[in-house]
C-alpha positions as CSV (number, residue, x, y, z in Angstrom):
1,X,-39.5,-30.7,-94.2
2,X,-41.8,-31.5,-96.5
3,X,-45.3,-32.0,-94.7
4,X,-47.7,-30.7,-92.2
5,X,-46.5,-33.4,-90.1
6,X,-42.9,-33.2,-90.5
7,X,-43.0,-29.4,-89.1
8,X,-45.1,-30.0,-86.5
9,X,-42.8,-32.9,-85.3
10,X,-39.9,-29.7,-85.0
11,X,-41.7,-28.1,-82.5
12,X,-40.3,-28.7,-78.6
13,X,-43.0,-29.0,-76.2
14,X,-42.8,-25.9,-74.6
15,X,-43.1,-23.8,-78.2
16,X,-45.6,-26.0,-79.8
17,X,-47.8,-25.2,-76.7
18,X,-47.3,-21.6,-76.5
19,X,-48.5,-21.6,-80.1
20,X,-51.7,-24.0,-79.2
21,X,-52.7,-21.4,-76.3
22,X,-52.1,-18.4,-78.5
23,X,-54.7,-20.8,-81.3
24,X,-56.5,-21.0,-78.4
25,X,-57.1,-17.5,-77.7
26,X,-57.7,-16.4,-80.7
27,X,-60.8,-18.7,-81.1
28,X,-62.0,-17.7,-78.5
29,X,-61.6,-13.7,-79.2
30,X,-63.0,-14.6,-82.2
31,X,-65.9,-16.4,-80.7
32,X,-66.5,-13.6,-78.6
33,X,-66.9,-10.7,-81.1
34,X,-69.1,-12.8,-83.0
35,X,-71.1,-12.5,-79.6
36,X,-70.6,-9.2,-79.2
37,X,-69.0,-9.2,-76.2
38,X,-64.9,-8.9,-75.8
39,X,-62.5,-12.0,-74.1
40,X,-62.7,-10.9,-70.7
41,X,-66.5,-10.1,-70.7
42,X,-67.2,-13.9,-72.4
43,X,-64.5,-15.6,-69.9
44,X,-66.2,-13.7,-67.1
45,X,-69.7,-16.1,-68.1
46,X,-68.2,-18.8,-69.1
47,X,-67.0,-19.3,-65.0
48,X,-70.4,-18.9,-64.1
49,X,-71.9,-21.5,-65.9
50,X,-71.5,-24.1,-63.3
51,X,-73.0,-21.6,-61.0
52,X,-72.5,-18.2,-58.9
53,X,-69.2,-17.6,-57.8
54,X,-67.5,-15.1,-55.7
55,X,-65.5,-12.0,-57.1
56,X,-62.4,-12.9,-54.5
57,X,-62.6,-16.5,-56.5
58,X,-63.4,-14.9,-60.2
59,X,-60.4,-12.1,-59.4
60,X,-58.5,-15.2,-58.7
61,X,-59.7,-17.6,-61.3
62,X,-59.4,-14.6,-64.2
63,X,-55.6,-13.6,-62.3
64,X,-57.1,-9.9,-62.0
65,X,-56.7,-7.3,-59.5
66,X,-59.9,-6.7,-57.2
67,X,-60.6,-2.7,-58.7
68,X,-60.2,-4.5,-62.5
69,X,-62.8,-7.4,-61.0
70,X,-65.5,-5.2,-60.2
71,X,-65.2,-3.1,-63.0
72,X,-65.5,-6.3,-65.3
73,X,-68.2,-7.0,-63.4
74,X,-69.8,-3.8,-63.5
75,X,-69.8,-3.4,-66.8
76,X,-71.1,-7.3,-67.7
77,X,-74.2,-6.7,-64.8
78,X,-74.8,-3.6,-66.9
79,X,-75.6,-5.5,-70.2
80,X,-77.9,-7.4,-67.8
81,X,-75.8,-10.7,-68.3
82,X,-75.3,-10.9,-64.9
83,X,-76.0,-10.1,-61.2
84,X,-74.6,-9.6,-57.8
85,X,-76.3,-11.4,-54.7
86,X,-75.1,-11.8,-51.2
87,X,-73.2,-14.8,-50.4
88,X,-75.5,-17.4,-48.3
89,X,-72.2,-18.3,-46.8
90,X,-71.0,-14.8,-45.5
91,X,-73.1,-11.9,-45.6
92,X,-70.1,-9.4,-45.7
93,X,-69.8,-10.4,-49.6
94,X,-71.4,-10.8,-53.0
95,X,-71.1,-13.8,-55.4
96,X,-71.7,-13.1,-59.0
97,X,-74.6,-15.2,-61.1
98,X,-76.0,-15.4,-64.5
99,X,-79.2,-13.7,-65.8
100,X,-80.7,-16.0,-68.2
101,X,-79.6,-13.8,-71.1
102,X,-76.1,-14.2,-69.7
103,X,-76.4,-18.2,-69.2
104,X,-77.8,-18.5,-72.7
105,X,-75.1,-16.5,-74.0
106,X,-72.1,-17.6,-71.7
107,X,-73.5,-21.8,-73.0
108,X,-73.5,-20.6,-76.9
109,X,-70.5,-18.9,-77.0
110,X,-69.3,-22.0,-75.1
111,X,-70.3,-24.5,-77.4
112,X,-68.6,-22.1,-80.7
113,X,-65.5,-22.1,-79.0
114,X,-65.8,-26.2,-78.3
115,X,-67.0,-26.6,-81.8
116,X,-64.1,-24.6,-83.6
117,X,-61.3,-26.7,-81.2
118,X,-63.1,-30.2,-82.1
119,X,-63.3,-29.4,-85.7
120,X,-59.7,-28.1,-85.7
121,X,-58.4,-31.9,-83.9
122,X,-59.9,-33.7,-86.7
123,X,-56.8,-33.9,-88.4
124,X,-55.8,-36.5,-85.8
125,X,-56.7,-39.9,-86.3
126,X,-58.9,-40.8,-83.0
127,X,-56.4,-42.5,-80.5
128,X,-54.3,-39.7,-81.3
129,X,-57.1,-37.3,-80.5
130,X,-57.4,-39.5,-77.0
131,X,-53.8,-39.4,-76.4
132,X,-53.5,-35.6,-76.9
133,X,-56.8,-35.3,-74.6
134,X,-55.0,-37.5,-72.2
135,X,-51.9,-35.5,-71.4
136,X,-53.7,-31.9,-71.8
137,X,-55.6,-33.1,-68.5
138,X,-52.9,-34.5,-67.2
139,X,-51.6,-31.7,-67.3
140,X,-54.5,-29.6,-65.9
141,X,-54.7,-32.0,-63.3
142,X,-51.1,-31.3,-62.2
143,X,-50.6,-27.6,-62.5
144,X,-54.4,-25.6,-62.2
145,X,-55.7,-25.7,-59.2
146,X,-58.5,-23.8,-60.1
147,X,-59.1,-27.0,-62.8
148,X,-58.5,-29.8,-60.4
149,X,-60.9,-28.4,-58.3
150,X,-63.7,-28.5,-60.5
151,X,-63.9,-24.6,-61.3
């Protein structure tokens, strides 16, 4: 094989996109030690930039146990990034929101990860780009709940 494209072509699906998560997470680890805050503390803002959200949902969303949940939290609310308030919707809990700090941080770290990724597609010629985009949602669509649901 004798270019880029030819090796790429090798890949099967399945391999070509455990290596695009594994990319994937290393931008954003990246992104997030240039922030100064490690993955799970920058993924734990990045969900609450659409607003608060509950820990059952963030345990869920994040695929963590409720003890590791409030520990993430605990340690993020300590930074003063974010807050617990009670749930309009059931007093019995607590949804988790952003300090401003926390949104301003959580929206720039955000915007480095998207950045990095769109600089890193501009090897593909544009319908390419919108093809890939395509089937990526597609796929979202089908198989995240969390992500068809608008979370």
């Amino acid at each position: 094989m004798s270019s880029t494209t030819d090796a790429a072509s090798g890949l099967g699906v399945a391999t070509a996109l455990v290596r695009m998560s594994h990319l994937v997470q290393r931008v954003f680890a990246d992104v997030a030690r240039a922030h100064g805050l490690p993955p799970q503390q920058l993924q734990l803002l990045c969900m609450l930039i659409d607003g608060p959200v509950g820990m059952s949902e963030l345990g869920r969303l994040m695929h963590l146990e409720r003890s590791t949940m409030t520990g993430l939290v605990d340690r993020v609310e300590k930074r003063g990034l974010v807050a617990r308030v009670p749930d309009p919707a059931d007093r019995r809990a607590c949804v988790v929101t952003l300090h401003d700090d926390g949104r301003r941080l959580a929206v720039a770290a955000h915007d480095d990860v998207t950045a990095r990724l769109e600089s890193m597609t501009r090897c593909l010629d544009p319908g390419d780009r919108a093809r890939l985009a395509s089937a990526q949602t597609r796929i979202l669509f089908e198989h995240d709940p969390a992500w068809a649901a608008g979370r």
